[in-house]
N, CA and C atoms as a LAMMPS dump frame, in Angstrom:
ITEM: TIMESTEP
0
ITEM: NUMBER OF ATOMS
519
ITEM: BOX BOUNDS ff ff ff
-5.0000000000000000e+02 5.0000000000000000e+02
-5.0000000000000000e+02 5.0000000000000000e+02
-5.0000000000000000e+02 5.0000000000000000e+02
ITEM: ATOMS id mol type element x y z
1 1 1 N 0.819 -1.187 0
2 1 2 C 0 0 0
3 1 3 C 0.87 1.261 0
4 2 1 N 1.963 1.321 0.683
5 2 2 C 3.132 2.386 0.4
6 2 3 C 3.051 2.706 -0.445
7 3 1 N 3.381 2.313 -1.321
8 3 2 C 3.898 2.136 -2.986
9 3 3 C 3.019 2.885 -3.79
10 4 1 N 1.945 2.174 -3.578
11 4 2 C 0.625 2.692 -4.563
12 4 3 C 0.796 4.42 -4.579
13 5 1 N -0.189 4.379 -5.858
14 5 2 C -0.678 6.274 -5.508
15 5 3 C -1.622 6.356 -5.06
16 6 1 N -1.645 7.659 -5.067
17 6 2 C -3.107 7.63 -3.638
18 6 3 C -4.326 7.747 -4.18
19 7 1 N -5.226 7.286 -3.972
20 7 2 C -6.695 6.695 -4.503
21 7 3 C -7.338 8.038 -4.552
22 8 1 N -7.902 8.158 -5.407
23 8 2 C -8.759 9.449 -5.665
24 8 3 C -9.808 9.073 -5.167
25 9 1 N -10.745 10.191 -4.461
26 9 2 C -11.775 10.302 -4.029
27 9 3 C -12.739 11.354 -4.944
28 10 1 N -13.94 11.328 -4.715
29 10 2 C -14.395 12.735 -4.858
30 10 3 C -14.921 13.312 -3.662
31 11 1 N -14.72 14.382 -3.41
32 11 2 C -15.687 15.404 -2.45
33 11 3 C -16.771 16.082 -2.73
34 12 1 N -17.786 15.74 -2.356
35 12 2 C -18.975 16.879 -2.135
36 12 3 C -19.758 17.177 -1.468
37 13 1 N -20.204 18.429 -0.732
38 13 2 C -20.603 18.926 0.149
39 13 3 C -22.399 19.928 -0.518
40 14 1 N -22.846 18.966 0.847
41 14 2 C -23.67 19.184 0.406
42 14 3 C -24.999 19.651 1.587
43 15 1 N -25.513 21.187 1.354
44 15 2 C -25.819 21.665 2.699
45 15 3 C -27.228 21.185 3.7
46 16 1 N -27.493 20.426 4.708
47 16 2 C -28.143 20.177 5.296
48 16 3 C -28.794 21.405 6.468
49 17 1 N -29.848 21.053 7.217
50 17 2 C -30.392 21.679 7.879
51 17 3 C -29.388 21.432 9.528
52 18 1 N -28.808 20.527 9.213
53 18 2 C -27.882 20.388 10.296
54 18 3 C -26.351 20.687 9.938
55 19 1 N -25.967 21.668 9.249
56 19 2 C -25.193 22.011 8.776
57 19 3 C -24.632 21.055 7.237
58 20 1 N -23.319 21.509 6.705
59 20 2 C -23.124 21.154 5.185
60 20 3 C -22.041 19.721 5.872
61 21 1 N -23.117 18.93 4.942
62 21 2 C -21.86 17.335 5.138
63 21 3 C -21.231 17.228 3.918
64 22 1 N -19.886 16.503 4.815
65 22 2 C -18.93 16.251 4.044
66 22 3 C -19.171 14.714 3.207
67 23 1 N -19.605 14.25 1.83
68 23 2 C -19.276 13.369 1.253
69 23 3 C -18.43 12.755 0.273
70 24 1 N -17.891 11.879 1.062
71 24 2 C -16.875 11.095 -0.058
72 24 3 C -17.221 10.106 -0.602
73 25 1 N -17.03 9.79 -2.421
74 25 2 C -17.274 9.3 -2.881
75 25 3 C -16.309 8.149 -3.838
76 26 1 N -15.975 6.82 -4.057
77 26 2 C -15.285 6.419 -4.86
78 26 3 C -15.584 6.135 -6.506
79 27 1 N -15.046 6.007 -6.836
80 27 2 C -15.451 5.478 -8.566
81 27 3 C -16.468 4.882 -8.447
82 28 1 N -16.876 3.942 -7.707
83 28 2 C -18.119 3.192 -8.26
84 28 3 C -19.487 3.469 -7.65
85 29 1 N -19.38 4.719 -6.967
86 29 2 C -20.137 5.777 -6.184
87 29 3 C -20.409 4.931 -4.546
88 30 1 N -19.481 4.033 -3.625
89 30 2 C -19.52 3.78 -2.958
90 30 3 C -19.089 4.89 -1.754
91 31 1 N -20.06 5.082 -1.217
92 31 2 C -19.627 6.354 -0.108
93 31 3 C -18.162 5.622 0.933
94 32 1 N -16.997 6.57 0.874
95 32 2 C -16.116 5.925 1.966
96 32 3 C -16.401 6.859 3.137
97 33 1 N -16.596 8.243 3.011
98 33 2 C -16.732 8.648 4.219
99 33 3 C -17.971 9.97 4.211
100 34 1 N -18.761 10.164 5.624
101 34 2 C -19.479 10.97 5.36
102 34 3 C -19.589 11.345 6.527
103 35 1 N -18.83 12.973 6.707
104 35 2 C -19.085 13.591 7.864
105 35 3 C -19.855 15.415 7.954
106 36 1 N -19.594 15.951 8.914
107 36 2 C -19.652 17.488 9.017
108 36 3 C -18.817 18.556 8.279
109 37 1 N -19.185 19.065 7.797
110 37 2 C -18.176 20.61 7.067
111 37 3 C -17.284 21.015 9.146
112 38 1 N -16.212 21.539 8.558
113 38 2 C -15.965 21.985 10.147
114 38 3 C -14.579 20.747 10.36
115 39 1 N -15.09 19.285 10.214
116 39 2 C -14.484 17.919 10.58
117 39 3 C -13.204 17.498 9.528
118 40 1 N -13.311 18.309 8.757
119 40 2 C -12.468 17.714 7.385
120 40 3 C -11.308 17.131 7.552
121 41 1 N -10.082 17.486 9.013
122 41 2 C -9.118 17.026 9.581
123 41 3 C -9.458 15.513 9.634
124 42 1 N -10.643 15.404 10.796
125 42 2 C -11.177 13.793 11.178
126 42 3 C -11.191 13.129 10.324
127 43 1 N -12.131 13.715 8.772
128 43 2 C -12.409 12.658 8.165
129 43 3 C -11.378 12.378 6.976
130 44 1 N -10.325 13.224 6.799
131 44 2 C -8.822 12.402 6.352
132 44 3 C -8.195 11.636 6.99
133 45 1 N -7.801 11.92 8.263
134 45 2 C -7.373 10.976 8.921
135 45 3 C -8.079 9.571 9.096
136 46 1 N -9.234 9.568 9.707
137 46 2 C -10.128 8.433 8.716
138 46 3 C -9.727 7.701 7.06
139 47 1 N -9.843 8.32 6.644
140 47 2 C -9.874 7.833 5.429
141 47 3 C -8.248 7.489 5.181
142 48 1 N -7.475 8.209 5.608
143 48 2 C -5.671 7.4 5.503
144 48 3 C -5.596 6.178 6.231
145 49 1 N -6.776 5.979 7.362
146 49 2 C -6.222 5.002 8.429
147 49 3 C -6.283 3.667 8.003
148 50 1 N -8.187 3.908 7.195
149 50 2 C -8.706 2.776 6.405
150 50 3 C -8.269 2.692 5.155
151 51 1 N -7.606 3.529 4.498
152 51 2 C -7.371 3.154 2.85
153 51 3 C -5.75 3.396 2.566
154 52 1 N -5.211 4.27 3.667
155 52 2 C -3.761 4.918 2.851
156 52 3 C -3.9 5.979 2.506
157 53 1 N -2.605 6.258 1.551
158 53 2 C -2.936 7.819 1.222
159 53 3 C -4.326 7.847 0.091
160 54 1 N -4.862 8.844 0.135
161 54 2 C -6.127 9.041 -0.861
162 54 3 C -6.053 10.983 -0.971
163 55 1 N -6.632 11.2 -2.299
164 55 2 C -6.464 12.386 -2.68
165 55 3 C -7.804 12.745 -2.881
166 56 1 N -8.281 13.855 -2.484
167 56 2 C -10.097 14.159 -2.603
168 56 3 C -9.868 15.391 -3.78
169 57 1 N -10.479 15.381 -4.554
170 57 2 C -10.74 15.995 -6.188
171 57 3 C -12.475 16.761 -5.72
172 58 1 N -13.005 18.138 -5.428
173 58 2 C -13.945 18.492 -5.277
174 58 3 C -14.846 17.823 -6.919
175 59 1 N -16.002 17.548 -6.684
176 59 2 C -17.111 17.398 -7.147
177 59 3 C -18.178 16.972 -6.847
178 60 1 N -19.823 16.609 -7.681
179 60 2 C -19.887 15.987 -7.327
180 60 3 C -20.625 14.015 -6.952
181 61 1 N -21.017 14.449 -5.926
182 61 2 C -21.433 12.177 -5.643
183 61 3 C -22.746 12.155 -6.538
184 62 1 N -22.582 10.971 -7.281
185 62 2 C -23.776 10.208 -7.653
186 62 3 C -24.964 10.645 -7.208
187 63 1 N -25.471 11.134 -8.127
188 63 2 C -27.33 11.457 -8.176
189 63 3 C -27.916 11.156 -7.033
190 64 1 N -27.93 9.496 -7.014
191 64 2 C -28.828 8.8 -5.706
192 64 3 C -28.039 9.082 -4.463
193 65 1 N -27.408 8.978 -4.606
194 65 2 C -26.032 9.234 -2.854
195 65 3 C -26.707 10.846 -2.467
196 66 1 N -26.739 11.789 -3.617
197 66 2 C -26.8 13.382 -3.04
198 66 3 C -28.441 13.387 -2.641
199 67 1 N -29.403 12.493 -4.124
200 67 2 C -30.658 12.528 -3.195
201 67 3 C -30.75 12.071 -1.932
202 68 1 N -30.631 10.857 -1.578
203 68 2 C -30.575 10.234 -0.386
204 68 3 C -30.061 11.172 1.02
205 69 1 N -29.049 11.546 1.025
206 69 2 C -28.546 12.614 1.728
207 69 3 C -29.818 13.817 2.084
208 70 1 N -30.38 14.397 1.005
209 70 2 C -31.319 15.442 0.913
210 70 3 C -32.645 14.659 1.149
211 71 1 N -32.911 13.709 1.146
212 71 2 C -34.242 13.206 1.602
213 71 3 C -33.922 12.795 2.964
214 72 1 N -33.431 12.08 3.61
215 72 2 C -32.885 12.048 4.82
216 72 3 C -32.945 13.207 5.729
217 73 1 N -32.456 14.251 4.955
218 73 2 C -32.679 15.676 5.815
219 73 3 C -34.599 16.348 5.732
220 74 1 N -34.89 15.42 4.244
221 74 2 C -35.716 16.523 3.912
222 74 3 C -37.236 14.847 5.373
223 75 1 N -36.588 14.526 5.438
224 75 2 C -37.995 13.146 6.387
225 75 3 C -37.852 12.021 6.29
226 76 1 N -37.354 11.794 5.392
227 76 2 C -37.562 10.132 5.186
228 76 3 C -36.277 9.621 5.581
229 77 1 N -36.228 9.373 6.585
230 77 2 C -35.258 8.369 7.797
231 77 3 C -34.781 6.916 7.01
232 78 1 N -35.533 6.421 6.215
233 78 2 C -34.753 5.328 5.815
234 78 3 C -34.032 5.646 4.512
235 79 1 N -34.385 6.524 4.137
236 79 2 C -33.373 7.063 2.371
237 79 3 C -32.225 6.379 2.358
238 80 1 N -31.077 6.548 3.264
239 80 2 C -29.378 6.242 3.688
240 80 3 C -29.542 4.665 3.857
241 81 1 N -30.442 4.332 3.832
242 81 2 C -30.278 2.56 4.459
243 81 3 C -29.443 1.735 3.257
244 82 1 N -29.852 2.394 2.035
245 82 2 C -29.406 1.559 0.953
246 82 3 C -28.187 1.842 -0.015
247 83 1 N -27.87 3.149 0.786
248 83 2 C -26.607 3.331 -0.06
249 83 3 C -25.511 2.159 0.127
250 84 1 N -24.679 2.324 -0.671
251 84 2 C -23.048 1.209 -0.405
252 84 3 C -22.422 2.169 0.115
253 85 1 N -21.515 1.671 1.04
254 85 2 C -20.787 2.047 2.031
255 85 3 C -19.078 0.951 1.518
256 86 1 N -17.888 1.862 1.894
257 86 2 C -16.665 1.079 1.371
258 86 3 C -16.067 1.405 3.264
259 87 1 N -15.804 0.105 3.585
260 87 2 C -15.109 1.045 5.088
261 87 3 C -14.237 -0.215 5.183
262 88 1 N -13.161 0.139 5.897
263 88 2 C -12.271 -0.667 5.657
264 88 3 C -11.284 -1.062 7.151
265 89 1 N -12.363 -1.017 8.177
266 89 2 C -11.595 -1.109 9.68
267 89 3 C -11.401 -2.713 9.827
268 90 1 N -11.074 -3.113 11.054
269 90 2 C -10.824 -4.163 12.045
270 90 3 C -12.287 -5.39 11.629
271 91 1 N -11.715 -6.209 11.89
272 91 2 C -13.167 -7.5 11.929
273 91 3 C -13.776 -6.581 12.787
274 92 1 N -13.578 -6.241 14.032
275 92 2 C -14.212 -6.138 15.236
276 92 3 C -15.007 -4.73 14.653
277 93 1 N -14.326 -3.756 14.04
278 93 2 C -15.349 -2.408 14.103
279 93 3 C -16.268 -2.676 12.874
280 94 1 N -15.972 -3.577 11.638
281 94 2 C -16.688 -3.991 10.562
282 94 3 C -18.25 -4.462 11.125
283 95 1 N -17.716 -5.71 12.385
284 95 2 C -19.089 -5.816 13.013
285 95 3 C -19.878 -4.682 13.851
286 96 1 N -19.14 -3.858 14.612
287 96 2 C -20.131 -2.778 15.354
288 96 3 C -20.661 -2.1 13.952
289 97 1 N -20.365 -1.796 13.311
290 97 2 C -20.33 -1.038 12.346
291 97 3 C -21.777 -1.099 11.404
292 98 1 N -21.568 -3.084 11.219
293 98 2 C -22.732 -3.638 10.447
294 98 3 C -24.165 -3.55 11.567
295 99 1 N -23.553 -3.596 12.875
296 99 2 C -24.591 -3.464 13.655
297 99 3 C -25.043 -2.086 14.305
298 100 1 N -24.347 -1.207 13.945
299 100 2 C -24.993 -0.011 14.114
300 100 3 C -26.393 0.134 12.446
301 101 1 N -25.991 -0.61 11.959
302 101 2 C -26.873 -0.149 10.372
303 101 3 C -28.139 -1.01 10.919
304 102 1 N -28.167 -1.98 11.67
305 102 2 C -29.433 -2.051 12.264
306 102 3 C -30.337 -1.71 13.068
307 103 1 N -30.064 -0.571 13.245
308 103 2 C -30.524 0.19 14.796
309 103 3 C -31.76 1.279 13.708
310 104 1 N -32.952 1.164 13.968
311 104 2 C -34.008 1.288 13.239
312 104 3 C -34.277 3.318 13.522
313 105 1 N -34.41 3.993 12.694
314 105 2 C -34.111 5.453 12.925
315 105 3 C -35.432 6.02 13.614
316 106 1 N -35.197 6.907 14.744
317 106 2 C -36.278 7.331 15.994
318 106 3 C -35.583 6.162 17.158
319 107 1 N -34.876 5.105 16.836
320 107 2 C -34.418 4.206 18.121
321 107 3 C -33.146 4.416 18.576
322 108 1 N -32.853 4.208 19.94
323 108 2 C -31.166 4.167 19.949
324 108 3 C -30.954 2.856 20.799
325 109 1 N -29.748 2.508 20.97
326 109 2 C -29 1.75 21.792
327 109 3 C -28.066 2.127 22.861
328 110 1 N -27.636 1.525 24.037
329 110 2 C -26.444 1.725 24.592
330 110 3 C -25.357 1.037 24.164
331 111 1 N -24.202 1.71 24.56
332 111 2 C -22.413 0.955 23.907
333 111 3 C -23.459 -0.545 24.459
334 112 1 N -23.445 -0.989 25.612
335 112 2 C -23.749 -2.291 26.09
336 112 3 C -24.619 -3.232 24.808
337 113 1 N -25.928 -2.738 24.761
338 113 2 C -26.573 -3.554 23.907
339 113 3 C -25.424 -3.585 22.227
340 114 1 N -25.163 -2.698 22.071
341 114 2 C -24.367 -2.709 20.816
342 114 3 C -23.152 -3.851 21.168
343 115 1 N -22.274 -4.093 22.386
344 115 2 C -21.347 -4.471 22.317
345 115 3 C -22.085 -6.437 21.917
346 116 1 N -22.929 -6.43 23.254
347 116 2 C -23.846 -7.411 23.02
348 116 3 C -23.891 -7.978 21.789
349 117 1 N -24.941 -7.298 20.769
350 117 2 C -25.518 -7.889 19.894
351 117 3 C -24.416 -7.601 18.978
352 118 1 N -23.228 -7.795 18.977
353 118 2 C -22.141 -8.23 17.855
354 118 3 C -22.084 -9.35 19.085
355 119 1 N -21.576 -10.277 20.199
356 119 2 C -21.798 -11.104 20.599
357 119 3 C -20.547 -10.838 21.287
358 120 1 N -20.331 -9.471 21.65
359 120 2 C -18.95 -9.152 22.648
360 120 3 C -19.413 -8.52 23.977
361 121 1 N -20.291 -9.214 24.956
362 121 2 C -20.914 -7.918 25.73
363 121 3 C -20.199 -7.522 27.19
364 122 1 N -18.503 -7.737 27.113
365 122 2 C -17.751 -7.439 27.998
366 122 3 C -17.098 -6.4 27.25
367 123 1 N -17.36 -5.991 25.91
368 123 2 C -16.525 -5.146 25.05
369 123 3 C -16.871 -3.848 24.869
370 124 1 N -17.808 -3.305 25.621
371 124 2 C -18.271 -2.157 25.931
372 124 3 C -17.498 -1.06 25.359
373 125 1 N -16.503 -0.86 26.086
374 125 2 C -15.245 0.211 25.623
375 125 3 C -15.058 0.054 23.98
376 126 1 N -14.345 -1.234 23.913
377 126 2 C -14.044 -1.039 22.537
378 126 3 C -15.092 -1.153 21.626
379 127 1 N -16.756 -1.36 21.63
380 127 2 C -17.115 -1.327 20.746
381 127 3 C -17.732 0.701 21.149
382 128 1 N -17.327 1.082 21.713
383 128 2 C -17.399 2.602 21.712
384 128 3 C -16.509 2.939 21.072
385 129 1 N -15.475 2.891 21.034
386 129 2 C -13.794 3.282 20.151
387 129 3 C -14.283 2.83 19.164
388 130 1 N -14.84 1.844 18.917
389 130 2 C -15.189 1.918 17.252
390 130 3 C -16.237 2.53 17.031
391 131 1 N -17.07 2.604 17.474
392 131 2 C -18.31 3.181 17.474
393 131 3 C -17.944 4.935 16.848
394 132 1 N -16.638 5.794 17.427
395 132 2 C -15.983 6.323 17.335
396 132 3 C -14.939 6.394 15.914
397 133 1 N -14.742 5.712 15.563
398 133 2 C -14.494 5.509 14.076
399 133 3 C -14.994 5.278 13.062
400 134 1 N -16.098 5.172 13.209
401 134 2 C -17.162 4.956 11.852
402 134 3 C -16.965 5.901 10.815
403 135 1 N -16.277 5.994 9.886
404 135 2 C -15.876 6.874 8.574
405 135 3 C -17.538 7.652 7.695
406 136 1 N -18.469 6.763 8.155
407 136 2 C -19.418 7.375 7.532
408 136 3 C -20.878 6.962 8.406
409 137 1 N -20.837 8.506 8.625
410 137 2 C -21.993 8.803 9.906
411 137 3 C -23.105 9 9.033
412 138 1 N -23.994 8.982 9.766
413 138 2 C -25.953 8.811 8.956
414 138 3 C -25.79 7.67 8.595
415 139 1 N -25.092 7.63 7.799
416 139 2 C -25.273 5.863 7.358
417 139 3 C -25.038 4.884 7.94
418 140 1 N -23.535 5.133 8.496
419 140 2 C -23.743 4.149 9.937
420 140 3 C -24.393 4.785 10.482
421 141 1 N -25.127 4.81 11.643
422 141 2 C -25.611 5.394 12.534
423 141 3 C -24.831 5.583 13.951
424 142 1 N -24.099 5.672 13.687
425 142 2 C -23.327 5.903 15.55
426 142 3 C -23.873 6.735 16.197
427 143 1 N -24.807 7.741 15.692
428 143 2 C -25.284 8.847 16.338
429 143 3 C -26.195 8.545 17.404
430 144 1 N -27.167 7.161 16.86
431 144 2 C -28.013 5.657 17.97
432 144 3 C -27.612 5.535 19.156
433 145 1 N -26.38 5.703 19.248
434 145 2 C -25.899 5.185 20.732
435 145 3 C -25.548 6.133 21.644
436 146 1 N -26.637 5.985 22.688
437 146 2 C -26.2 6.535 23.912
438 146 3 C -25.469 6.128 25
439 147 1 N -25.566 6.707 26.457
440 147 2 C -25.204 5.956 27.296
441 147 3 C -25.967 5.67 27.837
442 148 1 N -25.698 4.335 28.818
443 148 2 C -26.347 3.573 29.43
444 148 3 C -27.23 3.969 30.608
445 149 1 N -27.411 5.322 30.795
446 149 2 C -28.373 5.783 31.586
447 149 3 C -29.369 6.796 31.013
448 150 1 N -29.521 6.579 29.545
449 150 2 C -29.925 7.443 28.524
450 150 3 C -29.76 8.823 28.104
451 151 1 N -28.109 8.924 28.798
452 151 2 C -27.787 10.442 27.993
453 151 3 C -26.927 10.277 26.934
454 152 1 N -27.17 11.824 26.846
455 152 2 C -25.969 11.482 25.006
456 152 3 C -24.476 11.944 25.229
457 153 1 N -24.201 10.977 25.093
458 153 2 C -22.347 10.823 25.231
459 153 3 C -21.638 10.738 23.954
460 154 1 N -20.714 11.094 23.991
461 154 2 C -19.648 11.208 22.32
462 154 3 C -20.151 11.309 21.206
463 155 1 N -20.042 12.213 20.661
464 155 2 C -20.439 12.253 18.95
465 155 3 C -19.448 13.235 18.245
466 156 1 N -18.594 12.802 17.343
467 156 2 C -17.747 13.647 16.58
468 156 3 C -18.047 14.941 16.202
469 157 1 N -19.522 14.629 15.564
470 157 2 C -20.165 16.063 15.497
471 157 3 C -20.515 17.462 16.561
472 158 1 N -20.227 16.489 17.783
473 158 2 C -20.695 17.622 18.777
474 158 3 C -22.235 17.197 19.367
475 159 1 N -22.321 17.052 20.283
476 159 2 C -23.612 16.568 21.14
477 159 3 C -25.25 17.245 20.543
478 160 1 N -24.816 19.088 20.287
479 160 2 C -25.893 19.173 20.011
480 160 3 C -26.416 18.671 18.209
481 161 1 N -25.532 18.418 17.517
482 161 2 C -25.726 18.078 16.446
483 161 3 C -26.087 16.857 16.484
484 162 1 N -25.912 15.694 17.696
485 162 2 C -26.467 14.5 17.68
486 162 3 C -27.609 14.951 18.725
487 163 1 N -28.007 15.805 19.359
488 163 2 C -29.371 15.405 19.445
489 163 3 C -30.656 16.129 18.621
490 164 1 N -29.63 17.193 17.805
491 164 2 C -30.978 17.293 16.391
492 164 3 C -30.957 16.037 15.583
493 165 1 N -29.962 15.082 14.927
494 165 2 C -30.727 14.386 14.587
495 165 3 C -31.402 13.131 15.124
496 166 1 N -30.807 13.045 16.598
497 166 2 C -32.32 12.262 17.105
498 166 3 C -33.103 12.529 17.223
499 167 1 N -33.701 14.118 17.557
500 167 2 C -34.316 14.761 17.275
501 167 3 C -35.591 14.944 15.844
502 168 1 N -34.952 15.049 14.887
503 168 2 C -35.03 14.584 13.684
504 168 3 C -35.794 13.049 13.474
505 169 1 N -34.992 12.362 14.149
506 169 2 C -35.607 11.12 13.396
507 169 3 C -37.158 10.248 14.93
508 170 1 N -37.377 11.306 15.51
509 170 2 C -38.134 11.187 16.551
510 170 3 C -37.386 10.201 17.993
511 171 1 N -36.314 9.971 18.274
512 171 2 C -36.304 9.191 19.149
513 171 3 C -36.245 10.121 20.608
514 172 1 N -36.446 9.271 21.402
515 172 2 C -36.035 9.853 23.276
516 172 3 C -34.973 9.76 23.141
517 173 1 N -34.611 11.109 23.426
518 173 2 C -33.437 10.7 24.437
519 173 3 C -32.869 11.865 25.391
């Protein structure tokens, strides 16, 4: 992977009611990463950790990727369910990861039940550290997980930006 050149991405940003997200896109319009305008540090470093070097080229994502994004903001909570996603962590965060995409939108989880239902439920911590690395937020949903006494703990975006979109997608919390 040294060796190689660095994988082109595309960038495009695209403005939400919760501020302008950052989307990255590959050739075959598989989203690798999708964060906040503001985050752009995070989500390179992200994206070197899981891929290497990669070079982002502004333009922009696939038709359905930018609708989806904009319907998502504009109500419809499941739009993001079906995009492709390219992420490229640990067995272990691949599974929190796949199991954050099941966490149904208006619902959340604690790290616990999440660590759980990948079938690690002493792994609390680390399935938060990954939980914490998810390269592409909304779609994963990491934003789902609270803490275990139902407040909202860690979000890259900043707390109040995770509780507009729980907010958003009707859940308690």
């Amino acid at each position: 992977m040294r060796n190689t050149p660095p994988e082109t991405l595309t960038l495009d940003r695209v403005a939400t009611p919760a501020g302008e997200v950052l989307l990255v896109t590959d050739a075959d319009g598989a989203v690798r990463a999708l964060d906040f305008a503001g985050y752009e540090e995070r989500t390179m470093r992200l994206l070197r950790r899981h891929w290497g070097p990669v070079a982002l080229v502004d333009g922009s994502a696939p038709g359905p990727v930018r609708a989806a994004v904009r319907a998502y903001f504009a109500g419809d909570l499941r739009a993001l369910e079906g995009l492709a996603v390219k992420t490229n962590g640990t067995p272990f965060q691949r599974a929190v990861w796949a199991s954050l995409r099941t966490i149904p939108a208006g619902q959340t989880r604690t790290y616990g039940q999440l660590a759980a239902a990948i079938g690690a439920p002493k792994a609390v911590r680390a399935a938060g550290l990954a939980n914490g690395q998810n390269p592409v937020a909304l779609i994963v949903p990491c934003h789902r997980v609270i803490g275990r006494n139902g407040t909202l703990t860690g979000y890259a975006g900043g707390l109040e930006r995770k509780r507009w979109l729980l907010d958003h997608e009707g859940a308690a919390a």
